[in-house]
C-alpha positions in Angstrom: 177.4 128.9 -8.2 179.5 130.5 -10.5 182.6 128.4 -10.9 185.0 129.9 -12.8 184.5 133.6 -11.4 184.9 132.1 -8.3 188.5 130.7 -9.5 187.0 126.4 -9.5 188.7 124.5 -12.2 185.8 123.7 -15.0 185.5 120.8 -16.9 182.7 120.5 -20.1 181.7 117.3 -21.9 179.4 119.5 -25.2 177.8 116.1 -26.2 175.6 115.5 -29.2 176.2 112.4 -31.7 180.0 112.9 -30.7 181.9 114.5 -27.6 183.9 117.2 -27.5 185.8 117.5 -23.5 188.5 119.8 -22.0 189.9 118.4 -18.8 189.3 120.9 -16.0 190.9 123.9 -16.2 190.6 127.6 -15.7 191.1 129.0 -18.9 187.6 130.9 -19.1 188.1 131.6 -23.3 188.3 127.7 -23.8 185.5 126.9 -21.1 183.0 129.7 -22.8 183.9 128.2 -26.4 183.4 124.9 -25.8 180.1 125.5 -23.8 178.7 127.7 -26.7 179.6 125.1 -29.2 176.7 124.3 -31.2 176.8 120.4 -33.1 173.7 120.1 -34.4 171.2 117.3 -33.7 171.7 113.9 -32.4 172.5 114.0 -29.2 173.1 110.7 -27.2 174.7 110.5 -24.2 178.0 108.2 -24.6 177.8 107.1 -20.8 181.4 105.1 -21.1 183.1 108.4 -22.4 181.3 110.1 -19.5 182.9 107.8 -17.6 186.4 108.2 -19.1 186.3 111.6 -18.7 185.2 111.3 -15.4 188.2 109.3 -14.6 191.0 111.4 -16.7 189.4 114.5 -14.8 190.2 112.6 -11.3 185.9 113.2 -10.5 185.9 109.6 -9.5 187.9 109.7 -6.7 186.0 112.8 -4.9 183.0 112.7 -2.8 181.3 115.6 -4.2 180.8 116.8 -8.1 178.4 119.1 -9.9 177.1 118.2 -12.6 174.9 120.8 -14.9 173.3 119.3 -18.1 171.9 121.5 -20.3 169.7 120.4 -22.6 166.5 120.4 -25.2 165.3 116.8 -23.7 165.8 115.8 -27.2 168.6 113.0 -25.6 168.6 109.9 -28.2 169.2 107.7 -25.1 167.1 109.4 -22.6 166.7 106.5 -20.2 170.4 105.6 -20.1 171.5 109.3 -19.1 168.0 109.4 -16.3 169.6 105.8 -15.2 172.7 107.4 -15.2 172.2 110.3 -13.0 169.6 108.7 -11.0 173.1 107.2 -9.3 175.7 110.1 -8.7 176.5 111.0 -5.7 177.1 114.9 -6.5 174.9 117.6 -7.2 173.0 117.8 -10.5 171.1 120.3 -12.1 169.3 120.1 -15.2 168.6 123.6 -17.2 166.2 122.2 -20.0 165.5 124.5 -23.3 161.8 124.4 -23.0 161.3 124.1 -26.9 157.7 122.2 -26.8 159.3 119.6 -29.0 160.8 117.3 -26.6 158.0 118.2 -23.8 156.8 114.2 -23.0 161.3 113.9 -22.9 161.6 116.4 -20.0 158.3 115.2 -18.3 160.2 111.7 -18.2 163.5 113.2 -16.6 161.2 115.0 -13.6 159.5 112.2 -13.2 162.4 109.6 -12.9 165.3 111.9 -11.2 165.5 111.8 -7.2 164.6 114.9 -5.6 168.2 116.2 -4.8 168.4 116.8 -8.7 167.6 121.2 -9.5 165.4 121.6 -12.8 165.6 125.0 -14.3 163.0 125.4 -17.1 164.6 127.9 -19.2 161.8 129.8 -21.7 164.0 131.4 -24.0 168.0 130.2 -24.3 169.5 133.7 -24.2 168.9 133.7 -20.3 171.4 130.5 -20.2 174.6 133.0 -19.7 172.8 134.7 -16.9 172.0 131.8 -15.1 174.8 129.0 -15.5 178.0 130.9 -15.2 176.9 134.5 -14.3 178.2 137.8 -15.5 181.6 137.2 -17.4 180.1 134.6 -19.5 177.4 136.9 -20.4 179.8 139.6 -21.0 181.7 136.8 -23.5 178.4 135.6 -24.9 177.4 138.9 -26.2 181.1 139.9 -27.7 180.0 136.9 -30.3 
């Protein structure tokens, strides 16, 4: 599924103790920056911007979403974000940062997501371009 090669409009939400969001769009530069954004520590989901964006994005309306999280499990909020997804009606996937320090966190999101949700376990985080958006992220990733 690699969106933006394949010319989908791409919206990303980089969450940690704020959000920073760009609508959907196919500007690849501003997609790849904004996914490679690294905050820091902190993270909690804000589920009523996630909603908000959601709605500005027009992902309410539509029968069918994907949603990719990636994460470290290390989710301030964890069981509002499972309770969260537990309800969407789209596709999820869930590429988690195995980093051993959040290990109980991610045994808790396989335990309590339905079995339509995809967990990747990613060892090491320099395989993320590879996997989530294919080769012309990669190709961006490793300009930087």
């Amino acid at each position: 599924r690699n969106y933006v090669e394949n010319g989908s409009n791409v919206g990303v939400i980089n969450f940690s103790d704020r959000n920073i969001s760009i609508l959907p769009m196919k500007d690849r530069q501003k997609i790849y920056e904004t996914i490679k954004l690294y905050q820091g520590g902190g993270t909690t989901f804000h589920i009523d911007d996630f909603d908000d964006y959601l709605s500005k994005a027009g992902f309410k309306e539509r029968k069918i979403t994907d949603y990719i999280l990636i994460t470290d499990a290390g989710i301030y909020n964890l069981e509002a974000l499972l309770s969260y997804f537990s309800k969407v009606q789209g596709r999820v996937t869930i590429l988690w940062i195995k980093t051993g320090q959040f290990k109980e966190n991610f045994q808790s999101i396989k335990k309590s997501l339905k079995d339509t949700v995809t967990l990747i376990e990613v060892e090491n985080e320099m395989d993320l371009p590879k996997i989530i958006v294919g080769k012309s992220f990669r190709e961006y990733a490793e300009s930087y």
